[in-house]
N, CA, C and O atoms as a GROMACS GRO file, in nm:
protein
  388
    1UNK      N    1  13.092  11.305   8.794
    1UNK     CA    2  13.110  11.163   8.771
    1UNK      C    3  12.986  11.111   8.698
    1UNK      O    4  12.875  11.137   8.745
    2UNK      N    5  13.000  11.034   8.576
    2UNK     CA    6  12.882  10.941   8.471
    2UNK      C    7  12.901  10.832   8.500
    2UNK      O    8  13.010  10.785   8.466
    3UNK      N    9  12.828  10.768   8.557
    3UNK     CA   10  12.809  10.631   8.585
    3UNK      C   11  12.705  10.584   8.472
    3UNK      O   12  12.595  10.639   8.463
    4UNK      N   13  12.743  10.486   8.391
    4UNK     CA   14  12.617  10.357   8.338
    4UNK      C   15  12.519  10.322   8.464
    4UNK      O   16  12.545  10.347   8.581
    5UNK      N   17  12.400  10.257   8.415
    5UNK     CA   18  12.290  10.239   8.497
    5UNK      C   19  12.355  10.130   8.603
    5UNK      O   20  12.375  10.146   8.723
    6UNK      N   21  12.384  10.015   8.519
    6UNK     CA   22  12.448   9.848   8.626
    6UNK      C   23  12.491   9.928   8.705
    6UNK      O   24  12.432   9.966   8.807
    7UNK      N   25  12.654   9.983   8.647
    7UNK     CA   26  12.717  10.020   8.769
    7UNK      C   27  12.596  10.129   8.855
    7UNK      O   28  12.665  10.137   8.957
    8UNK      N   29  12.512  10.187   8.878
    8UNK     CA   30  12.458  10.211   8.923
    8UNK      C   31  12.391  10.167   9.054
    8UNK      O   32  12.392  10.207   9.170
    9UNK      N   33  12.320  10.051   8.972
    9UNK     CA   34  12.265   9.978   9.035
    9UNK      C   35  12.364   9.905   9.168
    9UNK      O   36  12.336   9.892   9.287
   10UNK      N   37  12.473   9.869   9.100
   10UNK     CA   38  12.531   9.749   9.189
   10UNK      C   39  12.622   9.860   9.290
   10UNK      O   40  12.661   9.807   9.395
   11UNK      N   41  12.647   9.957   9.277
   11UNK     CA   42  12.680  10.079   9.370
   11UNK      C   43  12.635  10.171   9.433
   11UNK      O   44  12.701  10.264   9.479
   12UNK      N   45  12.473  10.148   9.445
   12UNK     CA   46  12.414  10.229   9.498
   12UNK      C   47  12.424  10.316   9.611
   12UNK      O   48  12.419  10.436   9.583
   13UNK      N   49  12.439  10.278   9.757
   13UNK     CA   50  12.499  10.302   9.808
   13UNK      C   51  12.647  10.427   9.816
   13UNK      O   52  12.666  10.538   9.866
   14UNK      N   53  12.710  10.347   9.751
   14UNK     CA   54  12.846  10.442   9.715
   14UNK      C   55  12.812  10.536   9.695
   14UNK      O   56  12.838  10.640   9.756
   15UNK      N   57  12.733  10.516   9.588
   15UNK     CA   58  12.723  10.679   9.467
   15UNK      C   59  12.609  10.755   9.573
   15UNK      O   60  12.646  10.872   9.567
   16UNK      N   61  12.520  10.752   9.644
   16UNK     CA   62  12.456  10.807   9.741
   16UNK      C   63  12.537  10.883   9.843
   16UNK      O   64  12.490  10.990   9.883
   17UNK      N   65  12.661  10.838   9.894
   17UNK     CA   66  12.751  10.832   9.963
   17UNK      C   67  12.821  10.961   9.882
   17UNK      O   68  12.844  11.055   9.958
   18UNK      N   69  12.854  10.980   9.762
   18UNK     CA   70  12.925  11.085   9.715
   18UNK      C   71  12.808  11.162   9.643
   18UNK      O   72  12.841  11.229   9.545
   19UNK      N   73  12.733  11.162   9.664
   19UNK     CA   74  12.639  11.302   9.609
   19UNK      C   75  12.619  11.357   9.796
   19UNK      O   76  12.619  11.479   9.815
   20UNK      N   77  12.609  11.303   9.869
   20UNK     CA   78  12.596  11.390   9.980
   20UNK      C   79  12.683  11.397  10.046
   20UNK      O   80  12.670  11.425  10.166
   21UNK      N   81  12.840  11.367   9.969
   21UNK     CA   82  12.961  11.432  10.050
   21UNK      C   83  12.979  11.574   9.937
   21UNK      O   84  13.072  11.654   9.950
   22UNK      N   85  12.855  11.588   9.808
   22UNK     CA   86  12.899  11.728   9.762
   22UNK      C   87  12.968  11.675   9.616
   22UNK      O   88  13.017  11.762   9.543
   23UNK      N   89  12.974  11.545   9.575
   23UNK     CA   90  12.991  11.546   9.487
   23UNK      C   91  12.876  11.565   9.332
   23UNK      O   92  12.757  11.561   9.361
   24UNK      N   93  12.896  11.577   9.236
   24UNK     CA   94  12.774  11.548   9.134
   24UNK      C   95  12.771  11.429   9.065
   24UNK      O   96  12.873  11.422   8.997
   25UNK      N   97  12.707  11.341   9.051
   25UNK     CA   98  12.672  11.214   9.046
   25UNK      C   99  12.576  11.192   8.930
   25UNK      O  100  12.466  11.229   8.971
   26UNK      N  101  12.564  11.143   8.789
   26UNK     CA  102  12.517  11.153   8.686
   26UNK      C  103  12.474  10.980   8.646
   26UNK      O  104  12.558  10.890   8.638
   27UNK      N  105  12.323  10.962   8.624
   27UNK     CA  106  12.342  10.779   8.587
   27UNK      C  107  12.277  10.820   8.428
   27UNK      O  108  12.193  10.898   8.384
   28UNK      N  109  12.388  10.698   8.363
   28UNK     CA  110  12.331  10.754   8.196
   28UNK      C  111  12.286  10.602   8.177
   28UNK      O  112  12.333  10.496   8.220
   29UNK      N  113  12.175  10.631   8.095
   29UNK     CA  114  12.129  10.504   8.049
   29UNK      C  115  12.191  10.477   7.907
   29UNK      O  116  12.122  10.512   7.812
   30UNK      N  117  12.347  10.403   7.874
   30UNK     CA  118  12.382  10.407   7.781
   30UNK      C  119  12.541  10.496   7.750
   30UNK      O  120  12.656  10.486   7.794
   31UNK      N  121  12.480  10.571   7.665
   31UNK     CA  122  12.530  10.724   7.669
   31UNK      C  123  12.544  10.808   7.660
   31UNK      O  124  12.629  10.890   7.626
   32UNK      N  125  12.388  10.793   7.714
   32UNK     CA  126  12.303  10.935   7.734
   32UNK      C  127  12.268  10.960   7.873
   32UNK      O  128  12.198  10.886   7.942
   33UNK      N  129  12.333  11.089   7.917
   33UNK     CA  130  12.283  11.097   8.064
   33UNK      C  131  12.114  11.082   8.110
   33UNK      O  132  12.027  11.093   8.024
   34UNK      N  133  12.090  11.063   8.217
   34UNK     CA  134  11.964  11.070   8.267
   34UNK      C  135  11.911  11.136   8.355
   34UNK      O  136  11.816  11.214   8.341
   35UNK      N  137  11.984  11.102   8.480
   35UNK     CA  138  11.949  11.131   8.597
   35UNK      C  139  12.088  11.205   8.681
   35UNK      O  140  12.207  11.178   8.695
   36UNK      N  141  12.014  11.290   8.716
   36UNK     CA  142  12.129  11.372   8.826
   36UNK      C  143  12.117  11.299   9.007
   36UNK      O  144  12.015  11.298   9.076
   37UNK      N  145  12.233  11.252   9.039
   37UNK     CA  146  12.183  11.202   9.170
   37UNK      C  147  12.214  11.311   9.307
   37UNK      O  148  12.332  11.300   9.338
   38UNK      N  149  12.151  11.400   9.384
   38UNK     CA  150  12.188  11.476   9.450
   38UNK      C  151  12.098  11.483   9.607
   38UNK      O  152  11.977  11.461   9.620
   39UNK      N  153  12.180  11.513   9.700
   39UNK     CA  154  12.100  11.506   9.832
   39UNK      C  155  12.009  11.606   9.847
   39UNK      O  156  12.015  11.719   9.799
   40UNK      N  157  11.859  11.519   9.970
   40UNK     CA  158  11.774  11.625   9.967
   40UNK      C  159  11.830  11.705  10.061
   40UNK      O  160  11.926  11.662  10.125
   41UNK      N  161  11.766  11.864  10.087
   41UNK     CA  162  11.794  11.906  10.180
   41UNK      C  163  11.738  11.924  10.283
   41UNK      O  164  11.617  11.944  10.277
   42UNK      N  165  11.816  11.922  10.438
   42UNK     CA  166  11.735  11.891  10.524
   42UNK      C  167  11.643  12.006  10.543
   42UNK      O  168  11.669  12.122  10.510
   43UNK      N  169  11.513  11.957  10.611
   43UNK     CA  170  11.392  12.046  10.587
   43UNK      C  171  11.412  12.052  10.781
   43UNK      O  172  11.453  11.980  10.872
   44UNK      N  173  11.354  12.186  10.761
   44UNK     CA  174  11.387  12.285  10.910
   44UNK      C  175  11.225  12.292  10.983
   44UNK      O  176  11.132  12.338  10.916
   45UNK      N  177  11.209  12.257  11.085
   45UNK     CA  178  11.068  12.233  11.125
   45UNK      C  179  11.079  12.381  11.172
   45UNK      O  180  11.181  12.420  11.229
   46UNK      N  181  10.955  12.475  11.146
   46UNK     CA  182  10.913  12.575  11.205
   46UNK      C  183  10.873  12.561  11.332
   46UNK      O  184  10.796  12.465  11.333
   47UNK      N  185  10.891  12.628  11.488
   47UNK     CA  186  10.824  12.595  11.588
   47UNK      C  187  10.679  12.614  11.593
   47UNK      O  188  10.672  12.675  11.486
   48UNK      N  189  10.563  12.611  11.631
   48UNK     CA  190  10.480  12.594  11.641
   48UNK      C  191  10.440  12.718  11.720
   48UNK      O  192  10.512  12.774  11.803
   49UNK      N  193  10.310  12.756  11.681
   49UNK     CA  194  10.281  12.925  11.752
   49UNK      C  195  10.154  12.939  11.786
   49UNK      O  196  10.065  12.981  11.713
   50UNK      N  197  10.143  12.895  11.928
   50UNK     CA  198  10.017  12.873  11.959
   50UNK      C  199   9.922  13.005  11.935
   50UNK      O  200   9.944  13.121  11.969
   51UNK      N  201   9.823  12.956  11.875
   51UNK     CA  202   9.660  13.060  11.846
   51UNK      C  203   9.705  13.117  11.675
   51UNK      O  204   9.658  13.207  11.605
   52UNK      N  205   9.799  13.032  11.657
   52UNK     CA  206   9.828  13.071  11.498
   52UNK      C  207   9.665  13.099  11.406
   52UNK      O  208   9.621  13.181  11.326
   53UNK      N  209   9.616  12.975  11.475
   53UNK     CA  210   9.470  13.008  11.369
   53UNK      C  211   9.352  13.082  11.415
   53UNK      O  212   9.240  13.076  11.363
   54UNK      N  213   9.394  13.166  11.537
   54UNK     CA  214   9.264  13.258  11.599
   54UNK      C  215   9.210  13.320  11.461
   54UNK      O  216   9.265  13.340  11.352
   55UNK      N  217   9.088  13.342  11.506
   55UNK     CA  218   8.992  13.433  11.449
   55UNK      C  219   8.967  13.364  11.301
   55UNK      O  220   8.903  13.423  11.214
   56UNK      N  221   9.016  13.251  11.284
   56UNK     CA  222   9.028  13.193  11.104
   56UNK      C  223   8.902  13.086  11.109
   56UNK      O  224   8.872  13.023  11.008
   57UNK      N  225   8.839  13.072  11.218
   57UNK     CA  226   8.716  12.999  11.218
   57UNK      C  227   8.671  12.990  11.324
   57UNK      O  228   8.762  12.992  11.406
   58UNK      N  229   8.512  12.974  11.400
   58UNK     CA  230   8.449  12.967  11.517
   58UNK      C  231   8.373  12.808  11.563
   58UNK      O  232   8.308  12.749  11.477
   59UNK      N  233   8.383  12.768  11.654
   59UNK     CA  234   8.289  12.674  11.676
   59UNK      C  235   8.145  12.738  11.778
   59UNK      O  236   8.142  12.826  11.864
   60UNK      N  237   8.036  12.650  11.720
   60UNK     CA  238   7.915  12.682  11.791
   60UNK      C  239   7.964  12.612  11.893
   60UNK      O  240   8.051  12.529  11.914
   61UNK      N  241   7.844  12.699  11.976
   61UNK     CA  242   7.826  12.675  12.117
   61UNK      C  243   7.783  12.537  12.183
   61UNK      O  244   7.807  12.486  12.293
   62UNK      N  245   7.712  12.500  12.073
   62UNK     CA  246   7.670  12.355  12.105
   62UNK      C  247   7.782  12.256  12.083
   62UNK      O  248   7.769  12.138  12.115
   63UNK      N  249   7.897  12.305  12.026
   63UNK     CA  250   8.022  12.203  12.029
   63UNK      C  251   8.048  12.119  12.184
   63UNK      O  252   8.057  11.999  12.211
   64UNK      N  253   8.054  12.251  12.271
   64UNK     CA  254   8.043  12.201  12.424
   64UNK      C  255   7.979  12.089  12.475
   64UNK      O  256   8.018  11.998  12.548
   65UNK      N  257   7.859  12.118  12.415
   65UNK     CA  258   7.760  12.056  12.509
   65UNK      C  259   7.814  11.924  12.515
   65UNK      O  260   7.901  11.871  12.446
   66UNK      N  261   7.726  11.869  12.641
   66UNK     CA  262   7.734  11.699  12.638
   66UNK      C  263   7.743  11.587  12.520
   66UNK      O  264   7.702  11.644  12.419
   67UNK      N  265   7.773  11.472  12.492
   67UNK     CA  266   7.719  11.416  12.397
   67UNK      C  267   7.591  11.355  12.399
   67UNK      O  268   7.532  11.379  12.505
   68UNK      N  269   7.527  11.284  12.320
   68UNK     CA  270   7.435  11.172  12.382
   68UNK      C  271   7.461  11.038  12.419
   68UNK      O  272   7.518  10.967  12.336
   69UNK      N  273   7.442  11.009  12.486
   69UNK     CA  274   7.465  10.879  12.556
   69UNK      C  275   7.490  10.768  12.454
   69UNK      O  276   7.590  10.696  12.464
   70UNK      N  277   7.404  10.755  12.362
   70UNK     CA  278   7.459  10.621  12.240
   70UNK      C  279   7.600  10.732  12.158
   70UNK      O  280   7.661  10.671  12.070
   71UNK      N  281   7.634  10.839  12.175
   71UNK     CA  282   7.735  10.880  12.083
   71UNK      C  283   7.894  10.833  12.152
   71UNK      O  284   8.000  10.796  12.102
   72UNK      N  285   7.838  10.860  12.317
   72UNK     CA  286   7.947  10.868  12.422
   72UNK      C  287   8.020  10.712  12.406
   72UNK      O  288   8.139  10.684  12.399
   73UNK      N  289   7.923  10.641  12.404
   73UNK     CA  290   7.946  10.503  12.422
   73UNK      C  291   8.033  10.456  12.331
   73UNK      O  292   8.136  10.392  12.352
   74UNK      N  293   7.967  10.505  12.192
   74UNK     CA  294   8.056  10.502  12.098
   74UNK      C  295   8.205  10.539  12.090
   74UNK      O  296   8.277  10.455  12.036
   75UNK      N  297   8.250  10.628  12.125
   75UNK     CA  298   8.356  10.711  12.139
   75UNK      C  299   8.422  10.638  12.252
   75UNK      O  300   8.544  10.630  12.265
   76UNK      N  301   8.352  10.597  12.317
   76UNK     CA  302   8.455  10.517  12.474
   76UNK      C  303   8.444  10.353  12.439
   76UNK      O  304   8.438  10.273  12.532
   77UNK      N  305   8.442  10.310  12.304
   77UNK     CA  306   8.450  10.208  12.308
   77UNK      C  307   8.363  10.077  12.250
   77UNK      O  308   8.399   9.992  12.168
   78UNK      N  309   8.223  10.091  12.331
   78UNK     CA  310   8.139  10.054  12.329
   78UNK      C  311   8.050   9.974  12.199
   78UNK      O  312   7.952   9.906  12.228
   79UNK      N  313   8.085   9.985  12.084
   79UNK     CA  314   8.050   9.929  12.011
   79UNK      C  315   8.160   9.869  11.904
   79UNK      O  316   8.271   9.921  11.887
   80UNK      N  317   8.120   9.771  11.844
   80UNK     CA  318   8.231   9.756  11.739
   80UNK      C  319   8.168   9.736  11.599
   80UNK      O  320   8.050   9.763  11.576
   81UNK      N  321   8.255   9.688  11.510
   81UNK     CA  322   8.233   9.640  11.413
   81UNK      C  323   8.315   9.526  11.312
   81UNK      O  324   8.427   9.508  11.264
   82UNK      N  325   8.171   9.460  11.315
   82UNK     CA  326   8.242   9.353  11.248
   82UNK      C  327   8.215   9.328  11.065
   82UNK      O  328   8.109   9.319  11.004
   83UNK      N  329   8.358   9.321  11.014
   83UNK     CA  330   8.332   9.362  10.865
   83UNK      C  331   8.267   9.201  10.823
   83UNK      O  332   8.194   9.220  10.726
   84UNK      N  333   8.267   9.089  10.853
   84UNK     CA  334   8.174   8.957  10.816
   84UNK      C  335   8.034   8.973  10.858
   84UNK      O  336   7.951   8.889  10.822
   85UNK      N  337   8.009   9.043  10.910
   85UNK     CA  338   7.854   9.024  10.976
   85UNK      C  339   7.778   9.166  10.944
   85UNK      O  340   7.662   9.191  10.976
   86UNK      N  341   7.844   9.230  10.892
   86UNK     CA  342   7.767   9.366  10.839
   86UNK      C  343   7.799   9.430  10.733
   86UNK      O  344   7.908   9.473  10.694
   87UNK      N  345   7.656   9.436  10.673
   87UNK     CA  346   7.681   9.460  10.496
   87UNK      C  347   7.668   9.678  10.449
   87UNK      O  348   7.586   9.762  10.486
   88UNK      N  349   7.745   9.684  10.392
   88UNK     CA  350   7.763   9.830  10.377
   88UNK      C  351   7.661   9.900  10.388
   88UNK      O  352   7.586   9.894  10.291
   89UNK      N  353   7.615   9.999  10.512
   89UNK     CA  354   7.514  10.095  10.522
   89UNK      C  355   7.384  10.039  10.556
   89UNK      O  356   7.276  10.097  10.548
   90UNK      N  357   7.418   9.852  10.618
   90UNK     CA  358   7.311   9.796  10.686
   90UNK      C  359   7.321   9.808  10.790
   90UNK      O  360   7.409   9.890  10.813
   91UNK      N  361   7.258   9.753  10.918
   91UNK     CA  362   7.280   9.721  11.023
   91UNK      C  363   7.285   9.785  11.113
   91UNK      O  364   7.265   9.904  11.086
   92UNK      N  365   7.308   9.757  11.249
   92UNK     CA  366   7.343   9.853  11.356
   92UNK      C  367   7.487   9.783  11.419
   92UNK      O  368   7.512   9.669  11.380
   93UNK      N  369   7.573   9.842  11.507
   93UNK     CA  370   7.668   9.812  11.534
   93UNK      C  371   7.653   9.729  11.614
   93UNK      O  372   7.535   9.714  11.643
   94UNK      N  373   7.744   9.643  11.684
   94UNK     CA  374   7.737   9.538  11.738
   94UNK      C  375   7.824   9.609  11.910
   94UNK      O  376   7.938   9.654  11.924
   95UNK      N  377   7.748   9.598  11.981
   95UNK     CA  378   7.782   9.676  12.125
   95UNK      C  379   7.874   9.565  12.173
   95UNK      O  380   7.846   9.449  12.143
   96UNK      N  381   7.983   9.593  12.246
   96UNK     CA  382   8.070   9.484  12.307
   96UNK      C  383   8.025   9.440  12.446
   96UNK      O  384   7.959   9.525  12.507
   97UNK      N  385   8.046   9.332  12.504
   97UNK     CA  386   7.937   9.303  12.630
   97UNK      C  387   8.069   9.275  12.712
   97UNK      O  388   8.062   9.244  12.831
   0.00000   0.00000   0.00000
């Protein structure tokens, strides 16, 4: 099926409707074809396989460790930022009370 663009346009729907019941669906600008309209296909999620990435990189030991106390704080909250009151790569953060 060649559809003109309007009709295109004003049938969108439809013609979506018959390219993924399997039909072939053609929009010509004019009359010259353009565009082929056709469904994607559905994409199949692989399950997931735990330790897929063993041995493909290590973390140091010091990853473990504790944080420091101004990092922790950070991370739980503790500070914010406010984009009116602090100028790029000035300042210190503003701790929430």
């Amino acid at each position: 099926m060649i559809v003109k663009m309007h009709q295109a346009k004003t049938n969108l729907s439809k013609l979506i409707a018959l390219a993924e019941a399997g039909e072939e669906v053609v929009i010509a600008r004019g009359d010259k074809p353009a565009v082929k309209l056709v469904p994607v296909a559905e994409q199949v999620k692989q399950p997931r396989k735990p330790g897929a990435l063993k041995g493909q990189f290590t973390l140091p030991d010091s990853f473990f460790d504790p944080l420091p106390e101004e990092e922790l704080q950070a991370w739980e909250g503790a500070y914010s930022y406010d984009p009116d009151n602090h100028e790029r790569g000035k300042g210190e953060p503003t701790a929430i009370e």
